[in-house]
C-alpha positions as CSV (number, residue, x, y, z in Angstrom):
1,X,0.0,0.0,0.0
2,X,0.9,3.7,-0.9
3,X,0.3,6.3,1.0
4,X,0.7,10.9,0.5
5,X,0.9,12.8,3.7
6,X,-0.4,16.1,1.8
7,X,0.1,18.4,4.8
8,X,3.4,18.6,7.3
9,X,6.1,20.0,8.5
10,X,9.0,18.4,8.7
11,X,11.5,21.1,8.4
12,X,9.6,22.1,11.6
13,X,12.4,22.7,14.5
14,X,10.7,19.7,16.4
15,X,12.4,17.5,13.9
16,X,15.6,19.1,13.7
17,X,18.2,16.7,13.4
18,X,16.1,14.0,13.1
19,X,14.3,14.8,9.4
20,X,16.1,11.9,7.6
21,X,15.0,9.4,10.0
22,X,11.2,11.1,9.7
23,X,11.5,10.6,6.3
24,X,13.0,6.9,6.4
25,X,10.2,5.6,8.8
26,X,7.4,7.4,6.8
27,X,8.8,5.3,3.5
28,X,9.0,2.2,5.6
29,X,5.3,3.0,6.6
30,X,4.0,3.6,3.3
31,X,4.0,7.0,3.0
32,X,6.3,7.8,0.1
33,X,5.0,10.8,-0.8
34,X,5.0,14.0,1.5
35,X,3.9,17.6,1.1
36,X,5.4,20.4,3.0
37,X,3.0,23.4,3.9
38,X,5.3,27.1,4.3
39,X,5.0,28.7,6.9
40,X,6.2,32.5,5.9
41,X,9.8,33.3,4.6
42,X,11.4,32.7,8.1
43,X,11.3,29.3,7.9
44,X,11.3,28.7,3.8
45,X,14.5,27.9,3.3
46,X,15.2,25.3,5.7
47,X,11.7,23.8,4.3
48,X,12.7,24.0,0.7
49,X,16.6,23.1,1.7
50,X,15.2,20.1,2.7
51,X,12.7,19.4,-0.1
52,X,15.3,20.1,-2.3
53,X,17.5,17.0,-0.8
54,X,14.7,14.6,-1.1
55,X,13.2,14.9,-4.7
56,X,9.8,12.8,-5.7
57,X,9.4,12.3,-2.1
58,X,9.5,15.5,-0.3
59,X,7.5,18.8,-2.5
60,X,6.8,22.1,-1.1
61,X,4.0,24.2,-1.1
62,X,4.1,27.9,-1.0
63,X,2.5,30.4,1.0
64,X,1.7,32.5,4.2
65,X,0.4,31.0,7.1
66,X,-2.4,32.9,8.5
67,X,-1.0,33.1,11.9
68,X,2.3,35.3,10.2
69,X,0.3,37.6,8.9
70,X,1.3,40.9,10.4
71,X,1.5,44.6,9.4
72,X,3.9,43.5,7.3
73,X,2.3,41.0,5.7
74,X,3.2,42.8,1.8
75,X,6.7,42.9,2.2
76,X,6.0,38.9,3.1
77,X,4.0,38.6,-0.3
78,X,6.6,39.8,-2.0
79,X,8.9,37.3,-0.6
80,X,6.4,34.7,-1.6
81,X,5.7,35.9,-5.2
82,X,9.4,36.6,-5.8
83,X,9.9,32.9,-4.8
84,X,6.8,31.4,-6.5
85,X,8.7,32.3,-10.0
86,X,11.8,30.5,-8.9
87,X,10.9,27.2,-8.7
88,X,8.1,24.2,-9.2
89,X,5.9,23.5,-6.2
90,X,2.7,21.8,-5.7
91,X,0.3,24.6,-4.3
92,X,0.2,27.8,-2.7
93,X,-0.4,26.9,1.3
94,X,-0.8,27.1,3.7
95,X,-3.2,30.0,3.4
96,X,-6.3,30.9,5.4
97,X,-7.8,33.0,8.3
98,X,-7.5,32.2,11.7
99,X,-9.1,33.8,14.3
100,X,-8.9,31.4,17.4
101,X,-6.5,33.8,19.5
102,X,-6.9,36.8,18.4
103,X,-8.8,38.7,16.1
104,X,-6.5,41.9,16.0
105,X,-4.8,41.0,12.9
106,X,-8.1,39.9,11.0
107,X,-7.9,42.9,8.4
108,X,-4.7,41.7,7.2
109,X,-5.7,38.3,6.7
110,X,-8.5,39.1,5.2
111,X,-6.4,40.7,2.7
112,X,-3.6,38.8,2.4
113,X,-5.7,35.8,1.9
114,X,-7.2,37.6,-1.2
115,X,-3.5,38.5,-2.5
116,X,-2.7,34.6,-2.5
117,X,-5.8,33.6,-3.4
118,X,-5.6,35.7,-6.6
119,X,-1.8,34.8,-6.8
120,X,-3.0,30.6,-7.1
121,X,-5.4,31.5,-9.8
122,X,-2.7,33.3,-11.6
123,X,-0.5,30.8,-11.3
124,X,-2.9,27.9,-12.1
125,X,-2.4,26.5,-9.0
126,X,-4.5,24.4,-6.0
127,X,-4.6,25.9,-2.6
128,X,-4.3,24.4,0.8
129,X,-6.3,26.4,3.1
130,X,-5.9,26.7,6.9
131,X,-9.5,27.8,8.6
132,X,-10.2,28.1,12.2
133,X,-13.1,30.1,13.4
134,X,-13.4,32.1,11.1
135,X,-16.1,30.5,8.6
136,X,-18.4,33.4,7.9
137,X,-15.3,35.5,6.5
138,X,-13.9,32.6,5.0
139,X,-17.1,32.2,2.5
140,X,-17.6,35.9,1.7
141,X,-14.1,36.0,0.9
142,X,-14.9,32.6,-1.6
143,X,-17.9,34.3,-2.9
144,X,-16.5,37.3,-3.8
145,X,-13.5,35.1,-5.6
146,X,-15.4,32.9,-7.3
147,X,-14.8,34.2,-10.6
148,X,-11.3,32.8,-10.0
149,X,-12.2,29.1,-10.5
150,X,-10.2,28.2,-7.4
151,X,-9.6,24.5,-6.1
152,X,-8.1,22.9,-3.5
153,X,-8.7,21.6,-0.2
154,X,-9.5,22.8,3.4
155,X,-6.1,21.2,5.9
156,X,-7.3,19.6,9.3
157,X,-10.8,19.5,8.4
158,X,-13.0,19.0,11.7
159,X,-16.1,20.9,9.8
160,X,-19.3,19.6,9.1
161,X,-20.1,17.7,5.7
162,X,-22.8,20.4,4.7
163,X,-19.2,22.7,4.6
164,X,-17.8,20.8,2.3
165,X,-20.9,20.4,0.1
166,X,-21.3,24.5,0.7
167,X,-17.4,24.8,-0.7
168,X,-17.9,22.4,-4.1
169,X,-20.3,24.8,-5.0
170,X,-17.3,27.1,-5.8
171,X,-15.8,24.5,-7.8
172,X,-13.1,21.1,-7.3
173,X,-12.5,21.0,-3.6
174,X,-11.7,18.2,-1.0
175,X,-10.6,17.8,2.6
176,X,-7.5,16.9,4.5
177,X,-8.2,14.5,7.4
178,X,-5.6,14.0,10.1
179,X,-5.0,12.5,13.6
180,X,-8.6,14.5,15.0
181,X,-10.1,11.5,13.3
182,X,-8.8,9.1,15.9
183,X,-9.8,11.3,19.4
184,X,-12.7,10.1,21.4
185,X,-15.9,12.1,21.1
186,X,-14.3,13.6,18.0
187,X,-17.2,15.3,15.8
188,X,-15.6,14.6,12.5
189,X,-15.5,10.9,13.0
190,X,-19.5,11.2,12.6
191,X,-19.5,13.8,9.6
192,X,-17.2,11.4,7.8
193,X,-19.5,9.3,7.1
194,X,-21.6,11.8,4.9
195,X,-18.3,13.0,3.6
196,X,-17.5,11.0,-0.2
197,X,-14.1,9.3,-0.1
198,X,-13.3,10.6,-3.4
199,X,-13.0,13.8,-1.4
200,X,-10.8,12.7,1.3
201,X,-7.0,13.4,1.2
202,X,-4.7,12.1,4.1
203,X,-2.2,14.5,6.2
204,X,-0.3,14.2,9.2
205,X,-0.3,18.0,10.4
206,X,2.9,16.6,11.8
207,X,4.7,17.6,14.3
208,X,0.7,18.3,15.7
209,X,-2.7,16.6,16.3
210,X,-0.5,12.9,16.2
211,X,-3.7,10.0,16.1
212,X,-4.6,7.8,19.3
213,X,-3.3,6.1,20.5
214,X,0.0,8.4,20.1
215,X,-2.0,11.5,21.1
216,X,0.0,14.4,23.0
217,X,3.4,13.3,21.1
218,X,5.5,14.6,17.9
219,X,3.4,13.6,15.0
220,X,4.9,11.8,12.0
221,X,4.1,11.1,8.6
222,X,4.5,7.5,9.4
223,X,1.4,8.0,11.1
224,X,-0.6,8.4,8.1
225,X,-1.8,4.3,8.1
226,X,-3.8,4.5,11.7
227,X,-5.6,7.6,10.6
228,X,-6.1,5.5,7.5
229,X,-7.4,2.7,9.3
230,X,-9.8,4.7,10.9
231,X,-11.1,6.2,7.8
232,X,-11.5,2.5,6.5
233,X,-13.2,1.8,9.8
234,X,-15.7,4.6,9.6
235,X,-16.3,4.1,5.5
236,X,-16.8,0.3,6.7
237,X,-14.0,-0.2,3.6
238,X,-10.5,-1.7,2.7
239,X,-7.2,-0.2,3.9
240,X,-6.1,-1.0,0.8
241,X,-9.0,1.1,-1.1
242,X,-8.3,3.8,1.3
243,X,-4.9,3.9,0.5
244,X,-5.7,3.8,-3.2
245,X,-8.3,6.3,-3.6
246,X,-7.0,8.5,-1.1
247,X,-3.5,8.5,-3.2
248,X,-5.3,9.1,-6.4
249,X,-7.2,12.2,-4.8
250,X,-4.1,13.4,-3.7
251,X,-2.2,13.4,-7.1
252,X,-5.6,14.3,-8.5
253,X,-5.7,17.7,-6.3
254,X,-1.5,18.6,-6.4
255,X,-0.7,16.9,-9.9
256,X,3.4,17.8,-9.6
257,X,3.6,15.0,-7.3
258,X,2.6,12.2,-10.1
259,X,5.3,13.4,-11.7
């Protein structure tokens, strides 16, 4: 079985000097495919260093986490669009609004969000969104971009499955489902079930939200199979077809990594 962790963060200083091993046991695991989300241009090139060391295994997305987004945050997007021309990479994430701490820097995400939004279509590329209470902005920022014919897929999803069908409406979108899956009580272990595998992707989050029964340590991609397991649980299917459609969405939704 194959497997795409389409959301970590390896390069994350959690794993420093341990990233090869990461890598090693994710490929022993299954997971032979990995996607690293950027962060903002503080941490880019250790995340693109390393991407660059592991070709057709590690690929790197591009963007602006909301939680980076500062007064600054066009000097940043310069940075971002400066680098976007440099190089291949698989989408422009992770991107988003985020308003669980703080909503004091909610004008500039707003806006920023637009300016990458605008920047994927542009570019013809997917985006990996980052969304954390802060739906109602989120979709009058998709309504008033729907002319852009955007796709992609929401990261961590823990939303209900009438937010996803509320998201297709603005064209090809999916969701990334992670450890959250696995945790007692969890909400999105009962929306899965209304939730179409064909819009599932796998991701770790990693070094975050690592499954039960590993819950409260460093993530890893290697963990990708038990949240796998529980998907195939839930969808009362095989691992194996989990691990096959789930791939197939994922090189469907970020098509650089088939190649």
């Amino acid at each position: 079985m194959k497997f795409v962790d389409t959301h970590t963060h390896i390069s994350d200083e959690a794993f420093t000097g341990d990233e090869e091993a990461v890598i090693t046991r994710a490929q022993d695991a299954g997971v032979f495919k990995m996607i690293l989300a950027d962060i903002d241009s503080s941490e880019r090139d250790r995340m693109l260093s390393l991407c660059a060391k592991h070709p057709h295994v590690l690929y790197p997305m591009l963007g602006i986490y909301p939680g980076s987004i500062k007064e600054n945050w066009q000097e940043e997007m310069d940075k971002l669009i400066k680098e976007c021309s440099k190089r291949e990479f698989v989408a422009i994430g992770e991107i988003g609004l985020d308003y669980h701490f703080s909503t004091e820097f909610s004008h500039f995400q707003k806006d920023a969000f637009v300016a990458q939004l605008e920047l994927a279509a542009k570019l013809n590329k997917p985006v990996n969104i980052h969304l954390r209470d802060a739906t109602d902005d989120f979709f009058k920022i998709m309504d008033a971009c729907k002319g852009l014919a955007l796709r992609g897929n929401l990261h961590a999803f823990s939303g209900s499955a009438q937010t996803l069908k509320r998201l297709k409406k603005y064209g090809d979108w999916s969701v990334g489902i992670g450890g959250v899956l696995t945790f007692k009580n969890a909400g999105i272990a009962q929306e899965i079930k209304e939730i179409d595998v064909e819009d599932i992707v796998l991701e770790t989050d990693a070094p975050y939200l690592a499954p039960t029964p590993l819950r409260g340590t460093r993530n890893e991609s290697a963990n990708i199979p038990i949240i796998a397991k529980k998907l195939s649980e839930l969808k009362n299917i095989s691992l194996e077809d989990v691990a096959k459609i789930t791939t197939q969405n994922a090189t469907k939704l970020f098509p650089l990594i088939a190649e």
